[in-house]
N, CA and C of each residue as an Amber inpcrd file, in Angstrom:
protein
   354
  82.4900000 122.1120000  86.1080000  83.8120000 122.6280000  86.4770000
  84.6800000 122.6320000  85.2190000  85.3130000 123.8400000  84.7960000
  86.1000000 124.0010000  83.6760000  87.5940000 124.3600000  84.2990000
  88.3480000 124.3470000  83.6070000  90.1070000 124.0860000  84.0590000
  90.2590000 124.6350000  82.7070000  90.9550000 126.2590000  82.6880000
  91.6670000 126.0570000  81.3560000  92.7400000 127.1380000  81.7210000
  93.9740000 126.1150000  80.8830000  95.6340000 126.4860000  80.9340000
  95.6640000 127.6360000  80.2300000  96.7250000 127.9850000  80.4450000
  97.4320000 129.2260000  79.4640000  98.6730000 129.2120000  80.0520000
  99.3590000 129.9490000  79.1060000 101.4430000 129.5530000  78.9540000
 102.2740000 128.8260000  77.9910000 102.9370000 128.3040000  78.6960000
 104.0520000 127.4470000  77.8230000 104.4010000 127.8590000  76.6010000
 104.6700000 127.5670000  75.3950000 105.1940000 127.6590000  74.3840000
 106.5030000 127.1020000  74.0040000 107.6180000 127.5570000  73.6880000
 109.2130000 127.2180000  73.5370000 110.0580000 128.4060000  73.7450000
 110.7140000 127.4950000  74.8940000 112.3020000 127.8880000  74.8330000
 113.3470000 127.4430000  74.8400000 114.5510000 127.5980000  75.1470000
 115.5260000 127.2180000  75.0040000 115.9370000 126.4760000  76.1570000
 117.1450000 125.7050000  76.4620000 117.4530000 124.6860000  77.3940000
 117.9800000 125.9320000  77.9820000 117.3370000 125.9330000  79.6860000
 118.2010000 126.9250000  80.4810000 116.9750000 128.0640000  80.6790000
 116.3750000 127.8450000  79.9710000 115.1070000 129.0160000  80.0410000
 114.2290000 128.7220000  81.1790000 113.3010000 130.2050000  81.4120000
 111.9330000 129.3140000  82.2770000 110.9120000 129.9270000  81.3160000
 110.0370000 129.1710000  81.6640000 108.4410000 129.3910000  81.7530000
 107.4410000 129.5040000  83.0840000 106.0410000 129.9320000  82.7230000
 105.2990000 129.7830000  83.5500000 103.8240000 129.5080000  82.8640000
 103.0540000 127.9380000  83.6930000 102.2640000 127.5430000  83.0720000
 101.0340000 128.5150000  84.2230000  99.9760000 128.5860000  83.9750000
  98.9730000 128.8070000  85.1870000  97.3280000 127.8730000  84.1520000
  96.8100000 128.3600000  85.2820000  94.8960000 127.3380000  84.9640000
  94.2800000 128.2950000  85.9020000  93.4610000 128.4770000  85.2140000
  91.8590000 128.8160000  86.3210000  90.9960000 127.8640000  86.4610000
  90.3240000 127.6230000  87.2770000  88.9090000 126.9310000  87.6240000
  88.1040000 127.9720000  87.5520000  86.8260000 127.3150000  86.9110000
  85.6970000 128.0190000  86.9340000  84.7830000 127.2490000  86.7840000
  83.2870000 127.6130000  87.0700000  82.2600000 126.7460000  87.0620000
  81.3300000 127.4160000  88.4510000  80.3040000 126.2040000  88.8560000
  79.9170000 126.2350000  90.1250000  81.0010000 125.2720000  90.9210000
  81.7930000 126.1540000  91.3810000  82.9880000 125.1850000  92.6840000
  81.9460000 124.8690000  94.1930000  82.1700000 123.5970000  94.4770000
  82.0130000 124.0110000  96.5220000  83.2270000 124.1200000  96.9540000
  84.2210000 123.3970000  96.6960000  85.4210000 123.4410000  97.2620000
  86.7050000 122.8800000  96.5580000  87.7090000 123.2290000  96.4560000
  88.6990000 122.7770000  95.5220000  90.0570000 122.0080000  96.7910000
  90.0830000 120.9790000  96.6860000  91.2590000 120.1940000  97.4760000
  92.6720000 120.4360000  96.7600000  92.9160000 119.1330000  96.1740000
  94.1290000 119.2470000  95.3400000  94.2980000 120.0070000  94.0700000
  95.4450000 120.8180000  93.6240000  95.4490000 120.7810000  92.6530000
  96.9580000 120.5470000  91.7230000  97.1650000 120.0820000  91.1700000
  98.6110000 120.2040000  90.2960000  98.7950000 119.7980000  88.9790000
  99.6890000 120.0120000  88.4480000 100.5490000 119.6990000  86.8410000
 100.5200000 118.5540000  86.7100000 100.5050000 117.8730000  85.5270000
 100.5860000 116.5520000  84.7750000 101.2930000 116.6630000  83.3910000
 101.6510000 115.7560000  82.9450000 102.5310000 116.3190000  81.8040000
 102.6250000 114.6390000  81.0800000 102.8660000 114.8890000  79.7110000
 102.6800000 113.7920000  79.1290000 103.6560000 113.8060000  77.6420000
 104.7030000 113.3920000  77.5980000 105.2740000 113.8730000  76.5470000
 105.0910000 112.3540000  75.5110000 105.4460000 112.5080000  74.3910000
 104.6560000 111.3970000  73.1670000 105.3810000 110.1160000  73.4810000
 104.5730000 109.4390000  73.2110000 105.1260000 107.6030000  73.5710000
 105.2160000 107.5550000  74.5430000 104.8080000 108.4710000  75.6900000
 104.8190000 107.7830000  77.5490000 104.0650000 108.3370000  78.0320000
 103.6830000 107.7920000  79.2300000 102.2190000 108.1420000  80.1030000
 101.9830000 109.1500000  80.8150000 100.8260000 109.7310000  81.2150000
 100.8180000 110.9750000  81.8140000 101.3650000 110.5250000  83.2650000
 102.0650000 111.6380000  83.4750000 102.6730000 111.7870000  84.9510000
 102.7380000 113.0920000  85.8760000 102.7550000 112.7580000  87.2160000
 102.5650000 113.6980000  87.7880000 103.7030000 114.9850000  87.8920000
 103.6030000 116.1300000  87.8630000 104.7740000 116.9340000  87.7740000
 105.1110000 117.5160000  89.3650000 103.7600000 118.3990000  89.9020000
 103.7420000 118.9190000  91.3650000 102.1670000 119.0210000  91.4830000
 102.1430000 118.8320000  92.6650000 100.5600000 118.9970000  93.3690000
 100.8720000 120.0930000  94.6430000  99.7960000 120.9380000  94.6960000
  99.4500000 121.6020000  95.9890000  98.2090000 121.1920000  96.8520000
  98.4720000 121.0940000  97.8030000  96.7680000 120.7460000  98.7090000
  96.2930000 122.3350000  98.3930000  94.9950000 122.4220000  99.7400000
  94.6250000 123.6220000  99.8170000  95.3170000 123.9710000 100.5090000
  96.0170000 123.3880000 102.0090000  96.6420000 124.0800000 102.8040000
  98.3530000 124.4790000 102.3270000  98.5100000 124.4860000 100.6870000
  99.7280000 124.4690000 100.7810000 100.8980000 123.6110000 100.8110000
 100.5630000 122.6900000 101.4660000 101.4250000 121.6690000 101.1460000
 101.6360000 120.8080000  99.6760000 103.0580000 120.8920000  99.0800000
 103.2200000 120.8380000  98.1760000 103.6620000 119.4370000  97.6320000
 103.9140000 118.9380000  96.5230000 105.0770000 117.3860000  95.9090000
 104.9040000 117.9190000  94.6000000 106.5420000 117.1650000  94.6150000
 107.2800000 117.3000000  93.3520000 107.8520000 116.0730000  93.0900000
 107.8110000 116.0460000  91.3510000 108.6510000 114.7900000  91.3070000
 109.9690000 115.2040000  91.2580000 110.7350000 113.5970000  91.4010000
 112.0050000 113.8820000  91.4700000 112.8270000 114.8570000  90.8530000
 112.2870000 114.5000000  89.1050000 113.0440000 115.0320000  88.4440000
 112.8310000 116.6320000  88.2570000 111.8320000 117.0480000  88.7120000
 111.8800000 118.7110000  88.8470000 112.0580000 119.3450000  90.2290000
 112.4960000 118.7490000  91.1990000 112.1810000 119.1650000  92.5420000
 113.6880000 119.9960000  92.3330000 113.1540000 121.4160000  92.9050000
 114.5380000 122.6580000  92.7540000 114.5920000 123.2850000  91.3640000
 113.7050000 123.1170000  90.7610000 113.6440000 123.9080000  89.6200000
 112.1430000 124.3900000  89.4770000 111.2320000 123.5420000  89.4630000
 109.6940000 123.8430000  89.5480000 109.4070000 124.2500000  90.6250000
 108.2260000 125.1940000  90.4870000 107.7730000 125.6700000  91.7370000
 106.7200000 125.9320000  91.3550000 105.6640000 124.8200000  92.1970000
 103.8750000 124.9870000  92.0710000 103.0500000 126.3530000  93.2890000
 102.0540000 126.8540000  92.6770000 101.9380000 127.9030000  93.5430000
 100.1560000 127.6040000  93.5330000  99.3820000 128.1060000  94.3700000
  97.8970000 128.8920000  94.1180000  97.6280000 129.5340000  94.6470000
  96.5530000 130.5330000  94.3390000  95.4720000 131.4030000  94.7860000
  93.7120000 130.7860000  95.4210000  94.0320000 130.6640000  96.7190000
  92.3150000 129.6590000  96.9280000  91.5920000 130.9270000  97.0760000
  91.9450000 132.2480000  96.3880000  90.6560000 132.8000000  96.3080000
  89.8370000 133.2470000  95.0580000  91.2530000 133.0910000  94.1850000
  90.6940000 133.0730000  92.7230000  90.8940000 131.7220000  91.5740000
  91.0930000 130.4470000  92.6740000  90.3630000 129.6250000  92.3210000
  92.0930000 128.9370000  91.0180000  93.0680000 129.7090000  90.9940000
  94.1190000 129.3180000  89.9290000  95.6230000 128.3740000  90.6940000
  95.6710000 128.0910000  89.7440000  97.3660000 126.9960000  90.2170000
  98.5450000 127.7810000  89.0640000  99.4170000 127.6860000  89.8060000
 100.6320000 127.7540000  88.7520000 101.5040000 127.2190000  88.5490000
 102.7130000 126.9740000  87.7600000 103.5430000 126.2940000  87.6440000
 104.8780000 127.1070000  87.0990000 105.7050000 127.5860000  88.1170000
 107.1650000 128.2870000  87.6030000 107.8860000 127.1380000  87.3820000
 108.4060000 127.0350000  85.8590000 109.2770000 126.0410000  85.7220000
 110.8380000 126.7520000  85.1510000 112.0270000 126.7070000  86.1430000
 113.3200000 127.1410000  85.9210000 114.3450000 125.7960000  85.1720000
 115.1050000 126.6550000  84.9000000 116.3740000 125.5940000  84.3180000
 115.8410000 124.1780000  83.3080000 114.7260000 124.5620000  82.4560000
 114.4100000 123.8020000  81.8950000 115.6570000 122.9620000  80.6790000
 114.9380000 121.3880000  80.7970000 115.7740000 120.8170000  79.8560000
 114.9700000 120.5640000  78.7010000 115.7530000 119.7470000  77.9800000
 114.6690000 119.1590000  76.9690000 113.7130000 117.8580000  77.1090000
 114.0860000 117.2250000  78.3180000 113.3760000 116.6940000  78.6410000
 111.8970000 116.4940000  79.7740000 112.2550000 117.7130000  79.4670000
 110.7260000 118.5920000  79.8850000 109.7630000 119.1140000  79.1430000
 110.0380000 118.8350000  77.7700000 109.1070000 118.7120000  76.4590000
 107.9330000 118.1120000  76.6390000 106.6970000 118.5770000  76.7400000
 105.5540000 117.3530000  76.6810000 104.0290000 118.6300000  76.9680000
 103.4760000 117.7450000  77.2330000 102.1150000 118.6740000  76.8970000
 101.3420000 118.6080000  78.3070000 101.7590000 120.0850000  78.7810000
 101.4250000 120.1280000  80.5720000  99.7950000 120.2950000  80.8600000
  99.2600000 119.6230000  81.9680000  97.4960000 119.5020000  82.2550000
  97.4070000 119.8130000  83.2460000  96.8110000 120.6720000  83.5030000
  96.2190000 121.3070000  85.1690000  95.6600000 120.1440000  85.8000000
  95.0280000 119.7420000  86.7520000  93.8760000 119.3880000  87.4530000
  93.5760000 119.7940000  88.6020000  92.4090000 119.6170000  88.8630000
  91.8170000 120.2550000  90.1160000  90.7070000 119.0280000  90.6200000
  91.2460000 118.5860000  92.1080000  89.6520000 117.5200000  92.6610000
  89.3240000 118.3370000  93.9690000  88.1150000 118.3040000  93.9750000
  87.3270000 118.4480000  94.9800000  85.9210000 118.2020000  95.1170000
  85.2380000 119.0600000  95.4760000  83.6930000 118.6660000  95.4930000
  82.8530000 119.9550000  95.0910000  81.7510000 119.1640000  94.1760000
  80.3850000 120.4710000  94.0640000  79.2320000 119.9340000  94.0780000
  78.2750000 120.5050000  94.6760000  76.9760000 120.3820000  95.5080000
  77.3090000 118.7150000  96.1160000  78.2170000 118.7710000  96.9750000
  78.3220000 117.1570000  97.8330000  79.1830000 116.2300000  96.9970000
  79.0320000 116.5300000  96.0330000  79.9160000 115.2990000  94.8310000
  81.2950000 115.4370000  94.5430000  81.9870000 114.6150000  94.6280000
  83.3260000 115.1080000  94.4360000  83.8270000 114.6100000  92.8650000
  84.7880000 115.6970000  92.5740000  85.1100000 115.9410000  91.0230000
  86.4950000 115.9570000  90.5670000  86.8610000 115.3310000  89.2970000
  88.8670000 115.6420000  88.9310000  88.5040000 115.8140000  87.9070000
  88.4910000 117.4450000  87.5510000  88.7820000 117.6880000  86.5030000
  90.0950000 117.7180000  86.2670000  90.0240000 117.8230000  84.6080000
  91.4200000 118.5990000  84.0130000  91.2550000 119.8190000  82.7850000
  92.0800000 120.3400000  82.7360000  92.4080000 121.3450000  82.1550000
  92.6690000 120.2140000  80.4650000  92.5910000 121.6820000  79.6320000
  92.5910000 120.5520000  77.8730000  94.4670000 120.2870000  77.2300000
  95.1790000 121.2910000  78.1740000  96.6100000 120.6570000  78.4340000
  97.5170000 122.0820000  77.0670000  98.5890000 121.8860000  77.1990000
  99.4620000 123.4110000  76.7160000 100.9070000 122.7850000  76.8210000
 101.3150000 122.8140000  75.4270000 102.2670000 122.3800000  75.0120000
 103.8130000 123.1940000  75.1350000 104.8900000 123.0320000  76.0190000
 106.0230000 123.2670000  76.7830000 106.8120000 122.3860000  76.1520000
 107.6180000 123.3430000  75.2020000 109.2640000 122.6720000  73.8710000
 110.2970000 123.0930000  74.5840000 111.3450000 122.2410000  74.6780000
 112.2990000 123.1470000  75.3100000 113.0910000 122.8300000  74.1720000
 113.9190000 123.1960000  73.5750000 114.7410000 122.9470000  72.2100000
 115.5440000 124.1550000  71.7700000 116.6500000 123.8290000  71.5700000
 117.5870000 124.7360000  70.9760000 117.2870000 125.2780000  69.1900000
């Protein structure tokens, strides 16, 4: 199972972006998937998760500005991120768990770096 990002880059405070990931590989089934983010000197943390059915979480600090999305037929997650600050600087990671041939799996994506800076 491979996970790879594309997006982010830099913008300005007030800007958006949009991160997305594909899965690819041999999938059986993909459960969760969402954003992680890790900016320097602190730990990776969760940003938003989607189940399969849609049901979504956000952390505090982006809930009303982020908006996690997917496609369960082409296998991708996204991440609309509005009204960015600068403290939303850090280096964003897909993941995806579920299962293939019976085994269950968390990948991640190799992660895509999101500056917000004037």
């Amino acid at each position: 199972v491979q996970l790879q990002a594309s997006g982010g880059g830099l913008v300005q405070p007030g800007g958006s972006l949009r991160v997305s990931c594909a899965v690819s590989g041999s999938i059986g089934s993909i459960n969760d998937m969402g954003w992680y983010r890790q900016a320097p000197g602190k730990q990776r943390e969760l940003v938003a998760a989607i189940t399969s059915g849609g049901r979504t979480n956000y952390a505090d600090s982006v809930k009303g500005r982020f908006t996690i999305s997917r496609d369960n037929a082409k296998n991708t997650v996204s991440l609309q991120m509005n009204s960015l600050k600068p403290e939303d600087t850090a280096v964003y990671y897909c993941n995806a768990k579920g299962t293939r041939f019976g085994v269950r799996f968390d990948a991640w994506g190799q992660g895509t770096q999101v500056t917000v800076s004037s």
